[in-house]
C-alpha positions as CSV (number, residue, x, y, z in Angstrom):
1,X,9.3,-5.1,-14.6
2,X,7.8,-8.1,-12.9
3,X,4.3,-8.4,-13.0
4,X,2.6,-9.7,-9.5
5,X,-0.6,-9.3,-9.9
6,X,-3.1,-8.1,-12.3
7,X,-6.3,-7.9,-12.2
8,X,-8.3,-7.2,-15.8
9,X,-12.3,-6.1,-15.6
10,X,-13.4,-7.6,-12.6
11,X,-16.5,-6.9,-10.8
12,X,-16.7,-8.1,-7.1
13,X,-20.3,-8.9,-5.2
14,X,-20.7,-9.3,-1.6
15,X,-24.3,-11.0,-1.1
16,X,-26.4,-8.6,-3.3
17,X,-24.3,-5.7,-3.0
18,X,-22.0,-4.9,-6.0
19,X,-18.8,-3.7,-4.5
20,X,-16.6,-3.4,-7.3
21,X,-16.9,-2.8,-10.9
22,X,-15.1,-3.6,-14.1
23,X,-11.7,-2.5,-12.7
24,X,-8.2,-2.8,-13.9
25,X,-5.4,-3.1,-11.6
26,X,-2.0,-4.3,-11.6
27,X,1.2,-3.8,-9.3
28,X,4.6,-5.2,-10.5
29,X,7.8,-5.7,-8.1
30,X,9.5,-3.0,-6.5
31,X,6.9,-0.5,-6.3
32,X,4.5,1.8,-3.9
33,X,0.9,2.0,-5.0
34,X,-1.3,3.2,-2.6
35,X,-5.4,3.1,-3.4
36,X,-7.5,6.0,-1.7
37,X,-11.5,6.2,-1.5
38,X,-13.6,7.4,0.3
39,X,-15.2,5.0,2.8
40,X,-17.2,2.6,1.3
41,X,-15.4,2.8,-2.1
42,X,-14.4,-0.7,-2.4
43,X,-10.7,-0.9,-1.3
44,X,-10.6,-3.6,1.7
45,X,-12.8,-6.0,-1.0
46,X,-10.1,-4.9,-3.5
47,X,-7.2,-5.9,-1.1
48,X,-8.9,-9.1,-0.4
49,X,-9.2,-9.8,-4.1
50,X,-5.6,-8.9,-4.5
51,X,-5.0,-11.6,-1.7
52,X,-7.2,-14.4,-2.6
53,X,-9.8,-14.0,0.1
54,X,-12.2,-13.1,-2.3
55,X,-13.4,-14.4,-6.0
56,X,-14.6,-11.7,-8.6
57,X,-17.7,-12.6,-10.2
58,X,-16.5,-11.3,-13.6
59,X,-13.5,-10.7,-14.8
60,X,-10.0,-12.6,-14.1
61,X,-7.4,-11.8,-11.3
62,X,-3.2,-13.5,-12.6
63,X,-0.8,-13.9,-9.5
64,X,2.7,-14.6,-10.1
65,X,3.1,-18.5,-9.4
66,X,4.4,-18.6,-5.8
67,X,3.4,-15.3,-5.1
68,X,4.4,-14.3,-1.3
69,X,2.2,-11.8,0.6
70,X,2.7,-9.9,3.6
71,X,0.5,-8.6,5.5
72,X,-0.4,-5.7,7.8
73,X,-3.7,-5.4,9.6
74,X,-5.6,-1.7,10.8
75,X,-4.8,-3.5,14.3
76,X,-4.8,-7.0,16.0
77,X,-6.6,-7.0,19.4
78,X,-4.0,-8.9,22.3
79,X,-5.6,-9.5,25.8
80,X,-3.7,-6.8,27.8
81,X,-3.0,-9.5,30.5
82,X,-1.6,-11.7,28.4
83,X,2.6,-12.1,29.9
84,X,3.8,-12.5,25.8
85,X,6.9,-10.8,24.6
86,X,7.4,-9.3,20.7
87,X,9.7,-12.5,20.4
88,X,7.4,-15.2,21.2
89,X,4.7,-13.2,19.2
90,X,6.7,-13.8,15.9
91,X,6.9,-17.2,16.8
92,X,3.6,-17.9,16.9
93,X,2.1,-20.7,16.0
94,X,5.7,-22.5,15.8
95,X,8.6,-21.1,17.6
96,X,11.1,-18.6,15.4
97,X,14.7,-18.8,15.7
98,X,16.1,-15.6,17.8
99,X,18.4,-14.6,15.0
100,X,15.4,-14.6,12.5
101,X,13.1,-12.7,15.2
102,X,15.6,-10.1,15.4
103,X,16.3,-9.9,11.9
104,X,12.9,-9.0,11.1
105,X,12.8,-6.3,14.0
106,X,15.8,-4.8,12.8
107,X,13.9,-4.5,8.7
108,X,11.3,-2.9,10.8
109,X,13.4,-0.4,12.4
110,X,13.2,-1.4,15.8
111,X,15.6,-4.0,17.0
112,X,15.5,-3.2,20.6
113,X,11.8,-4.3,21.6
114,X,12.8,-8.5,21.3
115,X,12.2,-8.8,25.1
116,X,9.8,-6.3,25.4
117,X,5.8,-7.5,26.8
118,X,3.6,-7.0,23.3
119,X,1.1,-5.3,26.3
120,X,3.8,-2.3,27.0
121,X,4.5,-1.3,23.4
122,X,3.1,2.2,22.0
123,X,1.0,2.1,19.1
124,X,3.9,2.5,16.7
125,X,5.9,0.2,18.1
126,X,3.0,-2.3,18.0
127,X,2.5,-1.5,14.3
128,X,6.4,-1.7,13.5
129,X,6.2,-5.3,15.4
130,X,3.0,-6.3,12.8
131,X,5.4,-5.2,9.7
132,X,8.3,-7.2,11.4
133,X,5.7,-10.5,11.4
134,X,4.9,-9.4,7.7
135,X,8.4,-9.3,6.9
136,X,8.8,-13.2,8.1
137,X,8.3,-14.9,5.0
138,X,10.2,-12.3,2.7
139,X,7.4,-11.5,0.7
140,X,7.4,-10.4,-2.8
141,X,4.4,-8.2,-1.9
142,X,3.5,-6.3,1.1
143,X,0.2,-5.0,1.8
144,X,-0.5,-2.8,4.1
145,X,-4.3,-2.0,4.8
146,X,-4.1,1.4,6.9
147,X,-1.8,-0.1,9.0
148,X,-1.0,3.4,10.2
149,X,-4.6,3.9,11.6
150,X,-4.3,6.1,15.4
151,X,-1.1,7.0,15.0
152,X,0.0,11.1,14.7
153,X,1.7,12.5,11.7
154,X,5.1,11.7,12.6
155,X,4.4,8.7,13.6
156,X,2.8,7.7,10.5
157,X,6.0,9.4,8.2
158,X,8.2,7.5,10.0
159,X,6.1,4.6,9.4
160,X,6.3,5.4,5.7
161,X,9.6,6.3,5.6
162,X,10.3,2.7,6.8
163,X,8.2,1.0,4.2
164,X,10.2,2.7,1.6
165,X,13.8,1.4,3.5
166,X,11.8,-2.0,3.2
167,X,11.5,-1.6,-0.2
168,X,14.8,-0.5,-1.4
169,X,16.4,-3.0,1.0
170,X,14.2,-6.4,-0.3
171,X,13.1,-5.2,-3.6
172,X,9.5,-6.4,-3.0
173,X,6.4,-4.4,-3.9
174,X,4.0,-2.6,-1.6
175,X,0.3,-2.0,-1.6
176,X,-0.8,0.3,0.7
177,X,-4.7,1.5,1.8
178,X,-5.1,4.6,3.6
179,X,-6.6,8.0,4.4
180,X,-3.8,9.9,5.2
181,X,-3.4,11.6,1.9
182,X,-0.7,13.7,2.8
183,X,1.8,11.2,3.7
184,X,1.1,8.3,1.9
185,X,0.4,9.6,-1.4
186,X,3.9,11.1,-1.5
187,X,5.1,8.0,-0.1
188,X,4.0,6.4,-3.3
189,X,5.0,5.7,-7.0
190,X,1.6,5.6,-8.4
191,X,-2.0,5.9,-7.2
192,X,-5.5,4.5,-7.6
193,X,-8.3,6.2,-6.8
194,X,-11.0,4.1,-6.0
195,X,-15.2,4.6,-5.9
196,X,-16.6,1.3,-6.3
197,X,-14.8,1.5,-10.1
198,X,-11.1,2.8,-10.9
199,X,-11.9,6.7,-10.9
200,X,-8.1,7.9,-12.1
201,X,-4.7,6.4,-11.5
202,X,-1.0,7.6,-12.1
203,X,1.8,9.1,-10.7
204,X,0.5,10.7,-7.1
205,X,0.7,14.7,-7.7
206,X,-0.9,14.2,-11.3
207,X,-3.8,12.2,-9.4
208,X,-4.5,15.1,-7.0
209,X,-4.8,17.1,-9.5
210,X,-7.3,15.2,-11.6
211,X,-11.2,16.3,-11.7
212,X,-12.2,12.7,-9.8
213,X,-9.9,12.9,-7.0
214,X,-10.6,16.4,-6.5
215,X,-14.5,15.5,-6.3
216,X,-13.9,13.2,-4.1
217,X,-11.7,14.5,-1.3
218,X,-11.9,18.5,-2.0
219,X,-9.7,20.9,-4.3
220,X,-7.8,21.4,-1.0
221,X,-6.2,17.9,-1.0
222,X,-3.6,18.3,-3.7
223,X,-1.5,20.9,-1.5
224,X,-0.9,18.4,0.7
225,X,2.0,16.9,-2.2
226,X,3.8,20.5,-2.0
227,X,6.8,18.4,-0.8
228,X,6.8,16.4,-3.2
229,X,9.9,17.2,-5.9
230,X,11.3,15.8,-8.1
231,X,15.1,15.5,-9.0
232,X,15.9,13.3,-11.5
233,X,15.9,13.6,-15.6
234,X,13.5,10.5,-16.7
235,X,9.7,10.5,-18.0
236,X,6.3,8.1,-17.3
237,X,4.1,6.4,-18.9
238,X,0.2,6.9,-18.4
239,X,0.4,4.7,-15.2
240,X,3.7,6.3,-13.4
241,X,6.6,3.7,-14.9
242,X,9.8,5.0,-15.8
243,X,10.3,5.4,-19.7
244,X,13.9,6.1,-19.5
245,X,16.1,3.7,-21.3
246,X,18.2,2.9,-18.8
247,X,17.3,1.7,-15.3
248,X,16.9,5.0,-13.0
249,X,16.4,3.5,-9.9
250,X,13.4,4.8,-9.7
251,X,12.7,3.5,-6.3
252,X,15.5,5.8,-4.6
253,X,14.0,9.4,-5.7
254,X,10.5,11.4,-5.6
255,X,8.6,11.5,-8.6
256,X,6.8,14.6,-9.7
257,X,6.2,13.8,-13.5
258,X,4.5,15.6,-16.4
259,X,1.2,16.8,-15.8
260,X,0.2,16.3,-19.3
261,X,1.0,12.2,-19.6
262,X,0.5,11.0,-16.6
263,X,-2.8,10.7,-15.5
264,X,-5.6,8.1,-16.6
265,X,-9.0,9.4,-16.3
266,X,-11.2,6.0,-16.0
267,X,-15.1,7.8,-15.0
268,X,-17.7,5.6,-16.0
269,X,-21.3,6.7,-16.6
270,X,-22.3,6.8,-13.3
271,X,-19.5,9.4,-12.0
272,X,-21.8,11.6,-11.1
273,X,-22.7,9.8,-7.8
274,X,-19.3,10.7,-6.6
């Protein structure tokens, strides 16, 4: 697979603050990995170290040379009074061809809201018209930093349920941030759990299960993957990649793999602040 991005022992300070610490991290093309901690843990500084926004202070960070990113904000503030519709939105700062405005609307799953005033749009609809912007510049990587953030359950499935379309449809991987464990963790092909250092990581049901996770968000949390199956015949490595030796398609089924492989256990000595 395609490496994007990887990031090897890097420690991250803001002022005198150290926000992250010798972690490991990589994502290669065509698949989900959410990271999940608490607040405070460290994941917006690790998404703006994935990005470029900021420089580790140890450690090394290796993007793919021409590496495109899309991204998707919490939210984006527009003056209610502002007459702009979704189409002249995408355009912004240079005007967008109408076939490429709708083409985007369409990956996002709502083609209909062109004409529409940016002011009049549900919160969903606003967010789906933030991933149709992301979607401009065909990324290779789409980051989405709890993009999700106010809207209900279904809303945020359906959300999800979108990303993956995106995925299968373009090929490109996804980074996701969030605290909706429920959805997004089974939305995802591998997981990091985050504390200011890498905690665990691997396949998502083997992560709710580990010791770290558990300490961090309650024994309770892991139920929430009971949907989570898994129908096809292949196993995973330690970090949730297909070791079949031929290509699965991984990305078209629901992983549930081996609870004895799967998961990487990375506490460091001062776990016990979790």
């Amino acid at each position: 697979m395609e490496r994007l991005v990887e990031i090897a022992d890097a420690s991250v300070h803001q002022g005198a603050t150290v926000a992250l610490t010798g972690v490991d991290f990589h994502i290669d093309r065509g698949e989900i990995v959410t990271v999940v901690g608490p607040n405070g843990s460290g994941k917006s500084t690790l998404m703006k170290t994935v990005i470029g926004a900021l420089k580790p202070s140890a450690g090394a960070v290796k993007r793919k040379p021409g590496l495109r990113i899309g991204y998707v904000p919490q939210k984006l503030q527009i003056d209610p009074t502002l007459p702009i519709t979704v189409a002249r939105f995408l355009g912004l700062p240079r005007r967008l061809p109408r076939a490429q405005a709708l083409e985007v609307l369409e990956q996002a799953g709502v083609p209909d809201l062109a004409d529409r005033q940016m002011a009049r749009l549900s919160g969903g609809q606003f967010q789906r018209v933030l991933l149709a912007r992301a979607m401009l510049e065909d990324p290779d990587l789409l980051i989405l930093d709890e993009a999700t953030q106010g809207l209900d359950q279904p809303g945020s499935a359906a959300f999800y349920r979108q990303i993956e379309e995106i995925r299968q449809a373009k090929g490109c991987a996804v980074l996701m941030v969030s605290h909706e464990l429920h959805v997004v963790m089974a939305a995802s092909d591998r997981v990091v759990c985050l504390n200011g250092h890498v905690c665990c990581h691997g396949a998502p049901e083997i992560v709710a299960s580990a010791p770290e996770y558990r300490a961090l968000f309650g024994s309770g949390t892991g139920g929430a993957l009971a949907l989570y199956r898994h129908d096809h015949d292949h196993s995973h490595d330690s970090e949730g990649n297909c070791l079949h030796d031929h290509d699965c398609g991984h990305q078209d089924h629901d992983h549930t793999p081996k609870a004895d492989a799967n998961v990487t256990s990375l506490a460091k000595p001062h776990a016990e602040a979790h």
